[in-house]
BAFIGU-86758 format. One line per 5 residues: number of its first residue (from 1); for each residue x, y, z of N, C-alpha, C. Coordinates in Angstrom, 2 decimals, padded with zeros to 5 digits. Example, Ala and Ser with C-alpha at 12.3 -4.5 7.8 and 13.67 -1.06 7.14 Angstrom:
<sites>
1	013.19,-005.69,007.80,012.30,-004.50,007.80,013.20,-003.30,007.80 ~ 012.85,-002.25,007.08,013.67,-001.06,007.14,012.90,000.03,007.87
</sites>
This chain:
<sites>
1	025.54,013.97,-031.89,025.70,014.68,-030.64,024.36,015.20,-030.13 ~ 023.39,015.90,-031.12,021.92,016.47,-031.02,021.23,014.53,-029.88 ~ 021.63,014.11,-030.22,020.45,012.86,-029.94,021.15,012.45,-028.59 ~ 022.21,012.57,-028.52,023.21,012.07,-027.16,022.32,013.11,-025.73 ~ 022.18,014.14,-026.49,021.91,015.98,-025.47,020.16,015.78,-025.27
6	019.57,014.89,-026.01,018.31,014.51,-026.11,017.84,013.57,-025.34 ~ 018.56,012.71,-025.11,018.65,011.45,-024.44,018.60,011.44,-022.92 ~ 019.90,012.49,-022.94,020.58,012.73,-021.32,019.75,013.71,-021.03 ~ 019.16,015.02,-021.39,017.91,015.67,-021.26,016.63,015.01,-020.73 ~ 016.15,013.49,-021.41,015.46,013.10,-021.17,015.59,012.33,-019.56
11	016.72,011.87,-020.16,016.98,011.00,-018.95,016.99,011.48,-017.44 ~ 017.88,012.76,-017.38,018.14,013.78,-016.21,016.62,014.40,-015.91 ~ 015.47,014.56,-016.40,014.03,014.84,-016.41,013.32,013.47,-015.66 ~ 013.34,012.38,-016.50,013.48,010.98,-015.70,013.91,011.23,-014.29 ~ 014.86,010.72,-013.86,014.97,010.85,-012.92,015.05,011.65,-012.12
16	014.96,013.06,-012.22,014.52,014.21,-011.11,012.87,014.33,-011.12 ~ 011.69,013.44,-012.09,010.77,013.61,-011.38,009.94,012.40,-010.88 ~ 010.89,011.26,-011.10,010.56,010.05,-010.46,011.16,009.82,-009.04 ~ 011.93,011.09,-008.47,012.43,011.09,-007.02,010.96,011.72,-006.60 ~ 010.26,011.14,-005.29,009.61,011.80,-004.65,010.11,012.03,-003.22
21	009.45,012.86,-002.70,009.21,013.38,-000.98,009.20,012.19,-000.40 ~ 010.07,012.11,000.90,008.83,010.55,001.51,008.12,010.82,002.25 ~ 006.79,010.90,002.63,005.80,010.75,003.02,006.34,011.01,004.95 ~ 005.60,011.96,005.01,006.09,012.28,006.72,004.75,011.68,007.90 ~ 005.12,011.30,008.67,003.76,010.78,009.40,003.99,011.12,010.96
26	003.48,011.71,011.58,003.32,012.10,013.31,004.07,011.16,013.74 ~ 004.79,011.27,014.81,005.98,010.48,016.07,005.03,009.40,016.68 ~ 003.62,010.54,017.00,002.90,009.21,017.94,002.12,008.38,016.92 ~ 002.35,007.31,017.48,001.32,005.90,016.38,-000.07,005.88,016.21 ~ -000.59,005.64,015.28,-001.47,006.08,014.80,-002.04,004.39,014.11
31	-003.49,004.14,015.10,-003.61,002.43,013.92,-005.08,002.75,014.11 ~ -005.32,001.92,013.25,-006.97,001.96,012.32,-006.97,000.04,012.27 ~ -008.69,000.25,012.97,-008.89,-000.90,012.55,-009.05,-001.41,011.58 ~ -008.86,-002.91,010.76,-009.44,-003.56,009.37,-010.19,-004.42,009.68 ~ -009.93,-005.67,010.82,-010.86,-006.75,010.80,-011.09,-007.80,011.82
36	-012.61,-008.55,012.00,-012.08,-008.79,013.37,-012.71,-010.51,012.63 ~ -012.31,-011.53,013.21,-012.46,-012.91,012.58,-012.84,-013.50,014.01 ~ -013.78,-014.52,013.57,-013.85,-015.37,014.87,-014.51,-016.87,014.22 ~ -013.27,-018.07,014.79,-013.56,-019.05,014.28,-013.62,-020.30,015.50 ~ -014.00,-021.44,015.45,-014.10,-022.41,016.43,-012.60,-023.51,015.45
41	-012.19,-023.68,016.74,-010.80,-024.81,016.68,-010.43,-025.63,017.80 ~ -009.22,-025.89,017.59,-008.88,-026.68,019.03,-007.66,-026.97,019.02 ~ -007.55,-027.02,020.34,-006.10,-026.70,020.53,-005.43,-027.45,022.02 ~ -004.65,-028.44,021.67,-004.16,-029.52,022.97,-005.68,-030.39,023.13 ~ -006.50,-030.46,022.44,-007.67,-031.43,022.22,-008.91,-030.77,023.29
46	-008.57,-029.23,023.45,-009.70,-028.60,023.91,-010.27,-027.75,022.85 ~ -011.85,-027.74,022.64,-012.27,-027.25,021.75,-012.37,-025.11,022.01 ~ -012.19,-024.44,021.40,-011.91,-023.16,021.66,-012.82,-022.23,020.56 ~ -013.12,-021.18,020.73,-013.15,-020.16,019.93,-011.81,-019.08,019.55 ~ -011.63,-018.95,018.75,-010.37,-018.18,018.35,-011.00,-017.09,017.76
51	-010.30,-015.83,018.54,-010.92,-013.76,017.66,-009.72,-013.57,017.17 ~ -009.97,-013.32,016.25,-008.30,-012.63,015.69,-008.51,-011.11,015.20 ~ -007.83,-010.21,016.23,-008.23,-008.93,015.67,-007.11,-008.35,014.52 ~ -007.00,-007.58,013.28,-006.05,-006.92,012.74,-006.39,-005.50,012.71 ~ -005.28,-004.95,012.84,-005.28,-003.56,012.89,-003.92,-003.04,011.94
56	-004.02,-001.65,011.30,-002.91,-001.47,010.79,-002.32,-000.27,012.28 ~ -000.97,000.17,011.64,000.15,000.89,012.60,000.36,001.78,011.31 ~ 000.65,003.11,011.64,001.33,004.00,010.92,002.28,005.07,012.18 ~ 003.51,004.81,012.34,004.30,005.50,013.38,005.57,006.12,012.50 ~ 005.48,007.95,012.38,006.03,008.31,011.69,007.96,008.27,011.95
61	008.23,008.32,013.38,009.40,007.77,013.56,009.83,006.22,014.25 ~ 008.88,005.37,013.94,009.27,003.85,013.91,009.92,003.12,015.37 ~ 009.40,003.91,016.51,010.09,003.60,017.59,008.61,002.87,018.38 ~ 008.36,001.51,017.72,007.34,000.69,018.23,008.18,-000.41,018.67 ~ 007.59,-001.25,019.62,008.32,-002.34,020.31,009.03,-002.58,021.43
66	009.12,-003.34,022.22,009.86,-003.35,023.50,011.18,-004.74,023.07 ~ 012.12,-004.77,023.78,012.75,-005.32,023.53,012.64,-006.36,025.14 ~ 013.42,-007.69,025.11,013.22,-008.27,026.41,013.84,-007.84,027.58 ~ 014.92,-006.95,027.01,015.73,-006.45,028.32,015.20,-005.43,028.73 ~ 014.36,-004.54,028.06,013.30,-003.46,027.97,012.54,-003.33,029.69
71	013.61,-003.86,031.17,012.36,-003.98,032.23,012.90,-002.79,033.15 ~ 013.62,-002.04,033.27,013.70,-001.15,033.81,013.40,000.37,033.34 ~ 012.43,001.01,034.39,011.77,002.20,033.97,012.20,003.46,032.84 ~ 011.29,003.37,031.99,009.67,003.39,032.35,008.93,001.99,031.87 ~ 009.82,001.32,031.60,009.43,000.10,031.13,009.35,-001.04,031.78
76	009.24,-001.19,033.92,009.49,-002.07,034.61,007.78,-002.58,034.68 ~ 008.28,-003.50,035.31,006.85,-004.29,035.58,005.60,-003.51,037.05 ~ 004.98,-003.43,036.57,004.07,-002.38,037.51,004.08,-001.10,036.80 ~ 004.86,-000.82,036.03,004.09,000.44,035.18,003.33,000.14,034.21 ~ 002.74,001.07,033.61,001.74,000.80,032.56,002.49,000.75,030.98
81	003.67,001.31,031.35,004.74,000.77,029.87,005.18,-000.72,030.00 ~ 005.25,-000.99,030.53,006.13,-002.75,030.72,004.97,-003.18,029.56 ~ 003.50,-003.32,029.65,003.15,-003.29,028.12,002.89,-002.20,027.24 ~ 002.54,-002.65,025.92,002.63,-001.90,025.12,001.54,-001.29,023.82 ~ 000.88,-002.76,024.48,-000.31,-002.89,023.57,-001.43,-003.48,024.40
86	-002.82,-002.35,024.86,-003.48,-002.93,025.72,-005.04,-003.03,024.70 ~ -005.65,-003.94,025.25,-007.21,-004.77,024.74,-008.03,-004.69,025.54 ~ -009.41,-003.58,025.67,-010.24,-003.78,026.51,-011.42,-004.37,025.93 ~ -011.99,-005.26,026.86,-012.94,-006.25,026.38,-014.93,-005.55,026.77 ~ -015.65,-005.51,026.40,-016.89,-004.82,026.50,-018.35,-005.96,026.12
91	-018.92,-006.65,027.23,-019.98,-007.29,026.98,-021.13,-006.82,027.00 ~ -022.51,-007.31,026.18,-023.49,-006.83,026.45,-024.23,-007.19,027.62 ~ -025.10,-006.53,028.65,-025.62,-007.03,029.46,-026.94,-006.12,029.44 ~ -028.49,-006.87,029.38,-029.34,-005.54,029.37,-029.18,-004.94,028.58 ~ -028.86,-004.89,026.92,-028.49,-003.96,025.96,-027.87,-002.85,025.98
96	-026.93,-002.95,026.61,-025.84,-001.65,027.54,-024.53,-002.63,027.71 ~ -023.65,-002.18,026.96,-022.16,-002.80,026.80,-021.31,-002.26,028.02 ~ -021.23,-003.03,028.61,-019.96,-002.99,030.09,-018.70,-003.13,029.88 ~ -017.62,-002.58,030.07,-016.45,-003.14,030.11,-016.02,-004.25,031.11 ~ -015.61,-005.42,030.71,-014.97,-006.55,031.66,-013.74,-006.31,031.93
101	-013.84,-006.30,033.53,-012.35,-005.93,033.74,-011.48,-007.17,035.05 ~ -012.72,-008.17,035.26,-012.22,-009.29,035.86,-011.70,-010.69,035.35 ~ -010.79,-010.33,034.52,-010.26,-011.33,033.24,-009.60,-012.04,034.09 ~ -009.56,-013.37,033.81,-008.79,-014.61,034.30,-006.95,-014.08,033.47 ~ -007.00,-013.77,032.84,-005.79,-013.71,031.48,-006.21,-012.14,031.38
106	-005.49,-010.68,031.88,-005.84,-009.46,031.00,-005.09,-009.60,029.48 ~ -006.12,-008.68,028.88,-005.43,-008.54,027.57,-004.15,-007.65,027.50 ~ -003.14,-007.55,027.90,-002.14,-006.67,027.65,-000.85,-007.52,026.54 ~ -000.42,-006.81,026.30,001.04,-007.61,025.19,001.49,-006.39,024.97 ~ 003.00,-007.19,025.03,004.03,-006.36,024.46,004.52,-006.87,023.23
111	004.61,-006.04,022.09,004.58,-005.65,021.14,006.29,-005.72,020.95 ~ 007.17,-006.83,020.14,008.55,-006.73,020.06,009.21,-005.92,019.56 ~ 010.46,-005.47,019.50,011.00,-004.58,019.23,011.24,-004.79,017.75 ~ 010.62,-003.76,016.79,010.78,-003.67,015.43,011.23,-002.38,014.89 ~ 011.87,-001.75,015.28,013.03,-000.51,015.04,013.28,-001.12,013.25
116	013.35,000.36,013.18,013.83,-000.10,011.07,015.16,000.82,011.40 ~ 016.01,000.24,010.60,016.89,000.61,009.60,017.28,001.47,008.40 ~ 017.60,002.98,008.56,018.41,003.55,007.25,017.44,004.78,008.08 ~ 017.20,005.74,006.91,017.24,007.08,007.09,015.69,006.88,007.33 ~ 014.61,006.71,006.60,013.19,006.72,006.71,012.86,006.15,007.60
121	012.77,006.54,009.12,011.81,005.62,010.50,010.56,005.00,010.20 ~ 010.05,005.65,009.05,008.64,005.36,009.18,008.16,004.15,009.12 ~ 007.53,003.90,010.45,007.27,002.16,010.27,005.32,001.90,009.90 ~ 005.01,000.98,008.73,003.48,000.87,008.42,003.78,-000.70,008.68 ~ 002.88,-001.27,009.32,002.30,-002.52,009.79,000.97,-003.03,009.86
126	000.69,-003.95,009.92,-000.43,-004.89,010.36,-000.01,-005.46,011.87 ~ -000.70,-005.62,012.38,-000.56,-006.74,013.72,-002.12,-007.29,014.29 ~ -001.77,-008.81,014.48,-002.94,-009.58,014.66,-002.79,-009.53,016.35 ~ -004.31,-009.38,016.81,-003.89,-010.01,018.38,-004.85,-011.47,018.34 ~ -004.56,-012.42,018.47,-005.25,-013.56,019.04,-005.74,-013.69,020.41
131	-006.72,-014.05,020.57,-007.57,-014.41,021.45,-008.67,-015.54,021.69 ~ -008.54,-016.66,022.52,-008.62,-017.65,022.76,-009.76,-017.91,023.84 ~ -011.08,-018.35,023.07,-011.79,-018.72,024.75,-011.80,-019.62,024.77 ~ -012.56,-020.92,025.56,-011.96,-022.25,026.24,-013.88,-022.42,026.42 ~ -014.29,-023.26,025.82,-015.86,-023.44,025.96,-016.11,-024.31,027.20
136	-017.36,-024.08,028.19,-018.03,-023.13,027.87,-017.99,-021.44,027.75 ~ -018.36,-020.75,026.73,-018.01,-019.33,026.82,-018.76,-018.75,027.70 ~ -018.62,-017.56,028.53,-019.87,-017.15,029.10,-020.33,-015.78,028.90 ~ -019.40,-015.51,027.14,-019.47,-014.33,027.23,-020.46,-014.53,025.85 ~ -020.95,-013.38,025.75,-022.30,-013.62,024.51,-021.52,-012.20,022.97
141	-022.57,-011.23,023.33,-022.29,-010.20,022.42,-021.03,-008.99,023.06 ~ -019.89,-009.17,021.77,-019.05,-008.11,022.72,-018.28,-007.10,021.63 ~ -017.23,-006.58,021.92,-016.55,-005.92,021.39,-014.94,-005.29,021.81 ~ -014.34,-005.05,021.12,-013.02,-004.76,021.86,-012.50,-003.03,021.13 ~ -011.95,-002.58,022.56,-010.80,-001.26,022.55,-009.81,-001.58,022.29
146	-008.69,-000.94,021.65,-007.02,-001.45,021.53,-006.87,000.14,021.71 ~ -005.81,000.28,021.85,-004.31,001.20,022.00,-003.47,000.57,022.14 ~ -002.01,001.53,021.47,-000.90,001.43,022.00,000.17,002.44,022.43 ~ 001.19,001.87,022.75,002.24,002.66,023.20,003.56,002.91,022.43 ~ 004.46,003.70,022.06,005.16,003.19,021.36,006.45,004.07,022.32
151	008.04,003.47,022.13,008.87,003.47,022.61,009.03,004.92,023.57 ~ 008.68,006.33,023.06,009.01,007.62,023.69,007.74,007.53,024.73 ~ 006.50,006.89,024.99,005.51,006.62,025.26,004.42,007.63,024.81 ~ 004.16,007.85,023.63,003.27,008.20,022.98,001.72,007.36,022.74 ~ 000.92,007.92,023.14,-000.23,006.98,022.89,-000.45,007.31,022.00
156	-001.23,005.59,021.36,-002.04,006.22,019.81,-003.37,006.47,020.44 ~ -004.35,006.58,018.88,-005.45,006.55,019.46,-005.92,004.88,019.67 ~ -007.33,005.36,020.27,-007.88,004.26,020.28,-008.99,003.67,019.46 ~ -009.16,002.55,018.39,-009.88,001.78,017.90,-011.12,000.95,018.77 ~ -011.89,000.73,017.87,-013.29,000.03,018.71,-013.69,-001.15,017.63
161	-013.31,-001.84,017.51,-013.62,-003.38,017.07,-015.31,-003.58,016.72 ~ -015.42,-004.09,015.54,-017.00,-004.50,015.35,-017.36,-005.48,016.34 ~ -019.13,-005.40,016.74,-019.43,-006.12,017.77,-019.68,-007.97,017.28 ~ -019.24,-008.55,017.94,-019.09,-010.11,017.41,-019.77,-010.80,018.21 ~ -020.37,-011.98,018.05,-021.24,-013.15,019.45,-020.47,-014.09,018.80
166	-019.87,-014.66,020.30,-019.14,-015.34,020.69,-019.79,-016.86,021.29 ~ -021.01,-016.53,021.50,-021.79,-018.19,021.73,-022.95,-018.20,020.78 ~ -022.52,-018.84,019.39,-023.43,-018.82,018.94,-022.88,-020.25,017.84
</sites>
């Protein structure tokens, strides 16, 4: 009986201190850059440069994403929610980085609806943005801004991308 009361002692210790807290994280999203890649490929038999930026997401109640039916306000087209995830682009010119804001293609994307499931909202992610130039490039040394938005429209902050050359 001594070894039964020893056991279940142990055991009931076990598991009340292998339950932890879960980890609470702010409503508005919160991402940090990791890495920015840039490779030459091709694609439909045009030769391209490809940036692939990653960033992580930490959003303590998990309300990132738009869904497709997602178009009526605040989420219609002409507001600044219809996207969700915006990319500003910054070239060097004269050793003084400009923002480009006459893009053939702006960088905006919406970000799909990834809502979690059960009691813990907290959503942690990665997300890549791809980006595609079409040679000749005419852009040289640059760098990129991200933010996002997430469902209550909370901004995160904003990230600044290492500077990369793109014709080289």
């Amino acid at each position: 009986m001594k070894v039964f009361q020893v056991i279940l002692f142990f055991l009931i210790a076990e598991i009340l201190f292998s339950c932890k807290a879960p980890e609470v994280y702010p409503d508005e999203p919160e991402i940090t850059f990791k890495e920015i890649i840039v490779k030459d490929t091709s694609d439909l038999l045009n030769d391209i440069k490809m940036v692939k930026i990653i960033f992580s997401l930490i959003d303590g109640n998990g309300d990132i994403g738009l869904d497709e039916s997602d178009t009526i306000a605040p989420y219609n087209q002409g507001s600044i929610y219809y996207y969700n995830l915006y990319v500003s682009f910054f070239e060097k010119h004269d050793g003084i980085f400009e923002e480009i804001t006459d893009l053939q293609v702006p960088y905006y994307y919406r970000i799909p609806n990834v809502s979690k499931e059960g009691q813990n909202k907290t959503l942690k992610a990665d997300i890549q943005v791809d980006i595609d130039y079409l040679y000749p490039i005419k852009y040289d040394t640059v760098y990129y801004e991200i933010y996002i938005y997430d469902r209550a429209l909370n901004q995160s902050n904003t990230i600044t991308t290492n500077t990369i050359i793109l014709n080289n």
